[in-house]
Residue frames relative to the residue before (quaternion, step in Angstrom):
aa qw qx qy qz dx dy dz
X 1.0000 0.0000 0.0000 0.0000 0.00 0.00 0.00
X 0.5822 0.6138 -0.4174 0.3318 3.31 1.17 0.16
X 0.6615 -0.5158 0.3885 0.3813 4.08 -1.40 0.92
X 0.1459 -0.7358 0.6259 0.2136 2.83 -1.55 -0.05
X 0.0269 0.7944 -0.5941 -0.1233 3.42 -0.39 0.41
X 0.1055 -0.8331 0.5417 0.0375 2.92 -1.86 0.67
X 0.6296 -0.6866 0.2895 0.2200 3.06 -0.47 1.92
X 0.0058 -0.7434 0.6685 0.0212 4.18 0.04 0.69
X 0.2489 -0.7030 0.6263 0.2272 3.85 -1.40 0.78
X 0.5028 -0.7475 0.3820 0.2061 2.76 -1.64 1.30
X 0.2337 -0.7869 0.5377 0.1925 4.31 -0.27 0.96
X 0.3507 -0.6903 0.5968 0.2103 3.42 -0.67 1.23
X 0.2775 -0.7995 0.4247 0.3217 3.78 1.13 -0.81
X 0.3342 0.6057 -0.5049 0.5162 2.75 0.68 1.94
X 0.6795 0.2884 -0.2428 0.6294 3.39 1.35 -0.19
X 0.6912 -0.3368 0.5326 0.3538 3.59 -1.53 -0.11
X 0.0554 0.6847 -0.7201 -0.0977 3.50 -1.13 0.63
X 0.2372 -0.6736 0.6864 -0.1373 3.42 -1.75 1.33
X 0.1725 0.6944 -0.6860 0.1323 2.98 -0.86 2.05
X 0.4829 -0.6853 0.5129 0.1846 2.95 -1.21 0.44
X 0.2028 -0.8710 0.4236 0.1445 3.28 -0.64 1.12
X 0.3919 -0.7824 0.4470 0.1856 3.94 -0.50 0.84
X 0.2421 -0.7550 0.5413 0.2799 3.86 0.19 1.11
X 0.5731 -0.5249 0.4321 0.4575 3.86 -1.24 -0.06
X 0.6685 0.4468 -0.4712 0.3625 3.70 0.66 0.17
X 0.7909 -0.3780 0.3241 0.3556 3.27 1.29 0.40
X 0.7204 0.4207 -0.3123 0.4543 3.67 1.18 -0.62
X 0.5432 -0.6706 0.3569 0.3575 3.16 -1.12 0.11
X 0.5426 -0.6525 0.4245 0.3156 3.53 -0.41 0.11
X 0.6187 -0.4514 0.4779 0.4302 3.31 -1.08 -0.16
X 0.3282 -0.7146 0.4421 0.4315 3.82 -0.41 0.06
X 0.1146 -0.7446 0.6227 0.2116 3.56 -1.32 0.21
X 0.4243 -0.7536 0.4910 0.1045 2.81 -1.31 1.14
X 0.2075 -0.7901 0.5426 0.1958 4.03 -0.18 0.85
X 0.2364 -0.6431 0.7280 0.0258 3.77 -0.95 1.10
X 0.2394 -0.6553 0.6810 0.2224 3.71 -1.59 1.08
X 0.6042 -0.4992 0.3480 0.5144 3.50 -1.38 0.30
X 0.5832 0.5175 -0.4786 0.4038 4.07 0.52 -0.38
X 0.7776 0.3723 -0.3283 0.3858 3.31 0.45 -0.39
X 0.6072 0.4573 -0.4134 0.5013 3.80 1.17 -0.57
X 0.6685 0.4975 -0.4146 0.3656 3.91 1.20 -0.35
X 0.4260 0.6813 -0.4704 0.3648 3.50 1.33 0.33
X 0.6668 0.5184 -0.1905 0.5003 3.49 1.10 -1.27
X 0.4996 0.7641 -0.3135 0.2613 3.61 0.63 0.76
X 0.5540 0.5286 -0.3542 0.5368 3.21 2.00 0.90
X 0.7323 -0.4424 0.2765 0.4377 3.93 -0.96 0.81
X 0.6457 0.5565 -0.2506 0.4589 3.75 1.06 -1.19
X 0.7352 -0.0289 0.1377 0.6630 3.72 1.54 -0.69
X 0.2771 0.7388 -0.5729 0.2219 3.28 -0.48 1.69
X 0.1308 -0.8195 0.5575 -0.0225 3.19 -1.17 1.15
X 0.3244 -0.8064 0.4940 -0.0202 3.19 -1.30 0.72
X 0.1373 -0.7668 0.5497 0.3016 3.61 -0.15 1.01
X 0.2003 0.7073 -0.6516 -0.1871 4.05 -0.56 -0.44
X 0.9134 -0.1101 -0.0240 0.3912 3.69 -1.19 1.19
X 0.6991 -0.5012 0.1119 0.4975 2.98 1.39 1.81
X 0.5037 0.5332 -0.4377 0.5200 3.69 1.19 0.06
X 0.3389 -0.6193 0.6989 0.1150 4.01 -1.39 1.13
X 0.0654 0.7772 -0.6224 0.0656 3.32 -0.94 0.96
X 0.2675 -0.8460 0.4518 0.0920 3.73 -0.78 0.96
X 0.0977 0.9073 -0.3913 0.1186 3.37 0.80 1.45
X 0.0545 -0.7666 0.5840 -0.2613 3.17 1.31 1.35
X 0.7128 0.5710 -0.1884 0.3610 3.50 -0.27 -1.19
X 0.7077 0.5705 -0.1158 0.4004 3.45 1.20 -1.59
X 0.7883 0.5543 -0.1937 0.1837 3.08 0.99 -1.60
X 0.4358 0.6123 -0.4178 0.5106 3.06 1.78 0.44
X 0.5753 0.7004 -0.1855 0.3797 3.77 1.09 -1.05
X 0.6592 0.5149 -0.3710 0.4034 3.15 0.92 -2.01
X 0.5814 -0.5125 0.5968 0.2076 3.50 -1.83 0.80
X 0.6266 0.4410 -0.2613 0.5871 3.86 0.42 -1.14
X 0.5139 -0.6568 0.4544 0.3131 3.85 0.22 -0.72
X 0.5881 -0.4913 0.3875 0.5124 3.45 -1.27 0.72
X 0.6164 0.4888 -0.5882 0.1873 3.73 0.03 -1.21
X 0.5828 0.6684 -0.3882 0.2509 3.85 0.83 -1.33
X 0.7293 0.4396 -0.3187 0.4163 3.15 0.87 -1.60
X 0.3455 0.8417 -0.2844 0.3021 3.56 1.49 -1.14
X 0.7826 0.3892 -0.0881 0.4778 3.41 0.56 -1.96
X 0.6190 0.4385 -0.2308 0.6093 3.82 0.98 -0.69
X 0.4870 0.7165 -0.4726 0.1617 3.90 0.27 -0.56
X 0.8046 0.0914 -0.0845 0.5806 3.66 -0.07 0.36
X 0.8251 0.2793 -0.2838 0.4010 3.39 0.57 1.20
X 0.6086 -0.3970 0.2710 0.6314 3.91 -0.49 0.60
X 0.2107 -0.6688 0.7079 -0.0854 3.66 -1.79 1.22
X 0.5825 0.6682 -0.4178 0.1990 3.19 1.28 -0.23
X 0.7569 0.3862 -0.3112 0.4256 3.51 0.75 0.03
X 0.2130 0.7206 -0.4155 0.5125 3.10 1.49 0.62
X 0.8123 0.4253 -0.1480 0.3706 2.92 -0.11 -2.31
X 0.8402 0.4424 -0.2257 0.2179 3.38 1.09 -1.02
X 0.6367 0.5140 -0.2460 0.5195 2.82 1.88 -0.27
X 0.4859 0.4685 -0.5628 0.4772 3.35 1.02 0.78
X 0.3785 -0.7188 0.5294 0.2445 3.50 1.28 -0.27
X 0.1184 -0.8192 0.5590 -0.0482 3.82 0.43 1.43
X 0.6016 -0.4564 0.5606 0.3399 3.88 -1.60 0.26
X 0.4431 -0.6206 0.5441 0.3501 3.31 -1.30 -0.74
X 0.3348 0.5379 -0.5430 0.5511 3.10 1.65 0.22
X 0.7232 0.4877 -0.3693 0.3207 3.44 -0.26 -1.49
X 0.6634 0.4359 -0.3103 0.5232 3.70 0.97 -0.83
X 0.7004 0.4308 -0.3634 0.4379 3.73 0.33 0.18
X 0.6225 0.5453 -0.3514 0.4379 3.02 0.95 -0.38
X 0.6660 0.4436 -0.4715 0.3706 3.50 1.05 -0.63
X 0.2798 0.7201 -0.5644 0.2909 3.67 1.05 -0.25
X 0.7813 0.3509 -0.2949 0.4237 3.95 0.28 -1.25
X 0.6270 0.4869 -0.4638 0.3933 3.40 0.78 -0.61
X 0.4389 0.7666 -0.3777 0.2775 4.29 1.06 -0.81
X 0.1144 -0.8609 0.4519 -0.2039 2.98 -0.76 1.86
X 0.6832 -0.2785 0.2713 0.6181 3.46 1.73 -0.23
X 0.3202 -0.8625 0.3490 0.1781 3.48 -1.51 0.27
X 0.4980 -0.6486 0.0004 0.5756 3.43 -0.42 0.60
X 0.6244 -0.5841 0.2064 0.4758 3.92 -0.78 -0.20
X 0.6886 -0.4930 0.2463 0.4713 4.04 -0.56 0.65
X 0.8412 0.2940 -0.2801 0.3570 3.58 0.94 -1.14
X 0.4846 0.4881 -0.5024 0.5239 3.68 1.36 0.48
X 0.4710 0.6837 -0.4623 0.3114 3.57 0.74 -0.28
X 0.6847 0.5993 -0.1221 0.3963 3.15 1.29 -2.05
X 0.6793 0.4811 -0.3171 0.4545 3.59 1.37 -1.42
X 0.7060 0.3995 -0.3486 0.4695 3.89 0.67 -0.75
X 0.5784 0.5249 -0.4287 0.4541 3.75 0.76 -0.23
X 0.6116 0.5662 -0.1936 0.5176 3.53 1.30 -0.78
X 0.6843 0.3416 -0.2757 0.5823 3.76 0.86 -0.90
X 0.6027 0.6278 -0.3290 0.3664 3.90 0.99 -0.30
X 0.6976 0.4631 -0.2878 0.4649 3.41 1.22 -1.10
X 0.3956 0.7293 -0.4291 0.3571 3.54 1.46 -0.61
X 0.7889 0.5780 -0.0545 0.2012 3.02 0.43 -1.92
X 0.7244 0.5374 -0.0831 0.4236 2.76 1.77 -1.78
X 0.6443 0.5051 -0.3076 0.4849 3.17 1.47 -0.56
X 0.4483 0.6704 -0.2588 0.5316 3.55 1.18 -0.34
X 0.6178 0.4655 -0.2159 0.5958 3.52 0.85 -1.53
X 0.7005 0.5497 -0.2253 0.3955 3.89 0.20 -1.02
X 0.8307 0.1141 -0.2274 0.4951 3.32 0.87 -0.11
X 0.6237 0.3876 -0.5384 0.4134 3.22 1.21 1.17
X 0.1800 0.7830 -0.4448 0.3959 2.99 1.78 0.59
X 0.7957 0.3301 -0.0621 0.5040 3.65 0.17 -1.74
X 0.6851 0.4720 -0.3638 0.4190 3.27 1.01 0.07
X 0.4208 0.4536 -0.4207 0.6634 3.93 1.53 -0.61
X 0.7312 0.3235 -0.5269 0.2881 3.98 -0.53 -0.75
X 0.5844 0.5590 -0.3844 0.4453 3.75 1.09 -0.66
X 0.7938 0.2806 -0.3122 0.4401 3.16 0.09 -0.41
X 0.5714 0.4896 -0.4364 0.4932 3.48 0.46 -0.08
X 0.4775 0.6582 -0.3639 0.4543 3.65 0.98 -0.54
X 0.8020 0.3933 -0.2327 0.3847 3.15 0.46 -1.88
X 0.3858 0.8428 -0.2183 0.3051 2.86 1.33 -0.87
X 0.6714 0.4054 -0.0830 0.6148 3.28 0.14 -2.13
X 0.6872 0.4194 -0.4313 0.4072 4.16 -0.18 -0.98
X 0.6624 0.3071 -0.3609 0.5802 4.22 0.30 -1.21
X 0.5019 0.3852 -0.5732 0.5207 3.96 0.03 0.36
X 0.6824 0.5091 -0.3439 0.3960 3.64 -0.07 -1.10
X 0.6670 0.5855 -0.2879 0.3598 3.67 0.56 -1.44
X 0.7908 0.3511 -0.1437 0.4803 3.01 0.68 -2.02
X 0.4325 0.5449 -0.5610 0.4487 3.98 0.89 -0.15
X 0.7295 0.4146 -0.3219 0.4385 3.80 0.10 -1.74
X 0.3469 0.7706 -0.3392 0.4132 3.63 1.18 -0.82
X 0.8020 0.2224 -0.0895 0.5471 3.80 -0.19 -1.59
X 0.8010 0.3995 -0.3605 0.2623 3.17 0.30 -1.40
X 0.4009 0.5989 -0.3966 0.5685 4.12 1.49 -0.23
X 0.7154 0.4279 -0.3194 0.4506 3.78 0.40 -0.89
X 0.4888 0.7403 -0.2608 0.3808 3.25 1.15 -1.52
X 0.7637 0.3649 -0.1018 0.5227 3.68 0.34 -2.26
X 0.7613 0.4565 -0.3765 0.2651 3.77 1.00 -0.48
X 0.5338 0.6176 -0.2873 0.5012 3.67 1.63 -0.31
């Protein structure tokens, strides 16, 4: 009946943190390494570039000769979330496997929190100009309708 306690080091976040994940059968995982955004924004020159895409750190140094779109693309995103980038070019599933080799670690939990935080801001914002483009575009489409039935009645009477 006695506690256990286990001793966790404190990361000032200046260094890499490395945990080890436990799969449900019991094995260990590979380790992952967690990167803060100051430290993936260091890696942010052709000689050493990284990419966060959906909190995943990817080292596509190697690539940026490769990339189809050009290096300059990867270039502009280097050291910092790509993830809407990546998605709005709207990638293959090749392209998504491939970053598997380039995978270096993930991003860290408490930058995770700040962009998940600057996101909801946005979305709720987004949401009510959402219902407002469908309204007008609505109204839209009807005075298009009117004035079509409009001529084409005028049209059948001449």
């Amino acid at each position: 009946m006695g506690e256990e306690t286990i001793d966790k080091p404190i990361h000032t976040g200046s260094e890499s943190v490395n945990n080890t994940n436990v799969e449900g059968n019991g094995e260990a995982a590979e380790d992952v390494k967690y990167y803060t955004l100051e430290e993936i924004s260091a890696h942010s020159v052709s000689s050493d570039s990284w990419l966060i895409i959906h909190d995943k750190v990817y080292d596509i140094t190697s690539f940026l000769e490769e990339h189809p779109g050009g290096e300059e693309v990867l270039l502009e995103q280097a050291g910092a979330d790509a993830t809407e980038s990546f998605e709005d070019v709207g990638h293959s599933t090749d392209a998504r496997e491939m970053l598997l080799q380039y995978y270096v670690g993930e991003l860290h939990m408490d930058d995770r929190k700040k962009e998940a935080a600057k996101d909801d801001s946005f979305s709720n914002s987004g949401e009510s100009s959402s219902w407002t483009t469908w309204l007008i575009s609505a109204i839209a489409a009807v005075v298009v309708g009117v004035v079509y039935r409009y001529y084409l009645l005028e049209h059948k009477s001449s």
